[in-house]
C-alpha positions in Angstrom: 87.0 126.8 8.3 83.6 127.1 9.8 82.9 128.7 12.8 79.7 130.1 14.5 79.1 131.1 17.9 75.7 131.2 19.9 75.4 133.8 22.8 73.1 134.6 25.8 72.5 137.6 27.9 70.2 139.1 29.6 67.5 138.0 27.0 67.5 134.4 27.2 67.5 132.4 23.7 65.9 129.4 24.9 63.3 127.5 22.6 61.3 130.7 21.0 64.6 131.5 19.2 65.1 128.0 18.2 64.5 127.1 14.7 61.3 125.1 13.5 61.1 122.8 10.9 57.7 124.0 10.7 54.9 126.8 11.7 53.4 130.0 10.4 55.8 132.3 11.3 56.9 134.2 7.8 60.7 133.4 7.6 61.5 137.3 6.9 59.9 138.0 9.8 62.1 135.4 11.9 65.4 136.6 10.2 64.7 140.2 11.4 63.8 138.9 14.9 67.1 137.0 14.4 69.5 139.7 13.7 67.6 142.0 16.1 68.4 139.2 18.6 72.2 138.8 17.7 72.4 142.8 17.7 71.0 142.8 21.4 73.6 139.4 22.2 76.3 141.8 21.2 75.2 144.2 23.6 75.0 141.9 26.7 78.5 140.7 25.8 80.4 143.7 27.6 82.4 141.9 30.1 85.2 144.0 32.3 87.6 141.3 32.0 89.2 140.1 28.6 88.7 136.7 27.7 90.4 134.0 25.5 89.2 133.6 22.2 86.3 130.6 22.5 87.2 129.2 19.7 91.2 128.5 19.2 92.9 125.7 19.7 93.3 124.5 23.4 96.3 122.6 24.8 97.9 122.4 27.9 100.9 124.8 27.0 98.4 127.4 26.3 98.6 130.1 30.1 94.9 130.7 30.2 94.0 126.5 30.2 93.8 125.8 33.9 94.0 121.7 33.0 93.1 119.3 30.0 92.4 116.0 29.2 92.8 113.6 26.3 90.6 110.2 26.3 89.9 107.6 23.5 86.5 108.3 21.7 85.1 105.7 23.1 81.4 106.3 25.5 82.8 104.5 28.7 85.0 107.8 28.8 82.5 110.2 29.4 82.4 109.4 32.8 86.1 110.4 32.8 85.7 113.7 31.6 83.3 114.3 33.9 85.1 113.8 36.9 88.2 115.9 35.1 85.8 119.0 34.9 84.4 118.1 38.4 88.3 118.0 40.1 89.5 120.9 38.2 86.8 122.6 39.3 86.6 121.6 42.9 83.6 120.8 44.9 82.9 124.5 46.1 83.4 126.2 42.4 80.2 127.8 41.6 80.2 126.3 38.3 81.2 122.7 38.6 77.9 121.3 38.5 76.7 123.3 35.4 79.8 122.5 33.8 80.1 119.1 34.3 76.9 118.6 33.0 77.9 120.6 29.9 81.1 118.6 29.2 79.3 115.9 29.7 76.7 116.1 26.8 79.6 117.9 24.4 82.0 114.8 25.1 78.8 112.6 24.2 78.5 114.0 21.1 82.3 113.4 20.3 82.4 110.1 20.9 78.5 109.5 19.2 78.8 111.9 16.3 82.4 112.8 15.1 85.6 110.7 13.8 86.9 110.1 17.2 84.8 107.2 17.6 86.9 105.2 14.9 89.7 103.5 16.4 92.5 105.1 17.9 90.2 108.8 17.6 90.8 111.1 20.9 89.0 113.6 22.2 90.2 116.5 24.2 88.5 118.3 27.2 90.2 121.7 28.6 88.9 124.1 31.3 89.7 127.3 31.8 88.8 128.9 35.0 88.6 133.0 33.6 88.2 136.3 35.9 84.0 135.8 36.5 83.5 132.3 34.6 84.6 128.7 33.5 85.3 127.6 29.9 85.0 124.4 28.9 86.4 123.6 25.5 85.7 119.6 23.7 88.1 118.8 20.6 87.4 115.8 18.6 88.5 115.1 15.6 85.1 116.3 13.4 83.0 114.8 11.0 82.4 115.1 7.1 79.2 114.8 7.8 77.6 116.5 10.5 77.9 119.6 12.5 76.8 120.9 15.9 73.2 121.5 15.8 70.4 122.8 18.3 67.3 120.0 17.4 64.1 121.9 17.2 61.9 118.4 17.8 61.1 118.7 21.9 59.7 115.5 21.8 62.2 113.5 20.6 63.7 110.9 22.9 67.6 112.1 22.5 69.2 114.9 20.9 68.9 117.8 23.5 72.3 117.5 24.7 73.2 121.3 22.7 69.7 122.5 23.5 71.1 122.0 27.6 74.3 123.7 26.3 72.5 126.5 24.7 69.6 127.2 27.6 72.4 127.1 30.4 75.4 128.0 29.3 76.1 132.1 29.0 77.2 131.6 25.7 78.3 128.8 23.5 79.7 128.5 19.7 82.0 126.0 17.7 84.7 125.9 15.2 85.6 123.0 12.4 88.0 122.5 10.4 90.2 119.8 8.9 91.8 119.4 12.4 88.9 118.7 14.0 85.8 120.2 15.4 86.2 122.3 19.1 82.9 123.1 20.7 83.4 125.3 24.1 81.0 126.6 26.5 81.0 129.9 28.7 79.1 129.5 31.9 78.9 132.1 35.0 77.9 131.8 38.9 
């Protein structure tokens, strides 16, 4: 099983952190800026209130999901699981509007990107409203073939959807498996 997990503190990861598919920058030199990075990640992590693991399973039975959602993997759902993450959330949660957002471009990928685009695939969306923020978890049903990536190219028409997820979120990761893949997002007022 695969898993990684991307996280943001206090220093920002946005696109100097990103990586290129070209430049000048000797790749030892980026490795060490890396791992000095994920040391510093760690650090900014400390939070006074234990949270769920990101990356297992979500379902309704489990006591920290607030509410969750199955749809077909088909696009015309998005809009669905945007307006799940938008009522769970309520109109005054600090978070809803990040969050929707968020869900939104994860549940794109699903349906774009992973098996649950073939007929009869589903995709899952669960929230989970923590101590000081809101997790939002997307399981499809993976891919042979691809994995959640960051795109480096700026310029490109599409594929910033995990770039959004990555600049705003407070921290971010995915795990895949043969089950599927779950991606989930951490965000905070």
């Amino acid at each position: 099983m695969a898993a990684t997990t991307t996280c943001r503190g206090n220093n920002r990861r946005g696109n100097d952190m990103r990586p290129r598919t070209s430049g000048s920058t000797d790749q030892a030199d980026t490795d060490q800026a890396d791992t000095d990075q994920a040391d510093t990640d760690q650090a900014d992590l400390a939070d006074p209130a234990p949270a769920a693991d990101p990356a297992a399973p979500a379902s309704p039975a489990d006591p920290a999901t607030r509410a969750s959602l199955t749809i077909d993997g088909l696009p015309k759902n998005v809009a669905r699981a945007r307006a799940f993450v938008a009522e769970t959330l309520g109109a005054d949660h600090p978070c809803r509007d990040v969050a929707v957002l968020l869900c939104s471009e994860l549940v794109t990928n699903a349906v774009l990107h992973s098996d649950s685009c073939q007929a009869g695939g589903k995709v899952t969306v669960a929230v989970t409203d923590l101590t000081a923020s809101v997790q939002v978890k997307v399981i499809d049903e993976g891919s042979a073939s691809s994995i959640p990536v960051v795109k480096g190219e700026v310029y490109v028409a599409e594929g910033h959807g995990l770039f959004l997820v990555e600049s705003l979120a407070e921290e971010w990761g995915y795990e895949s498996g043969d089950g599927g893949t779950t991606v989930w997002f951490r965000v905070t007022p």
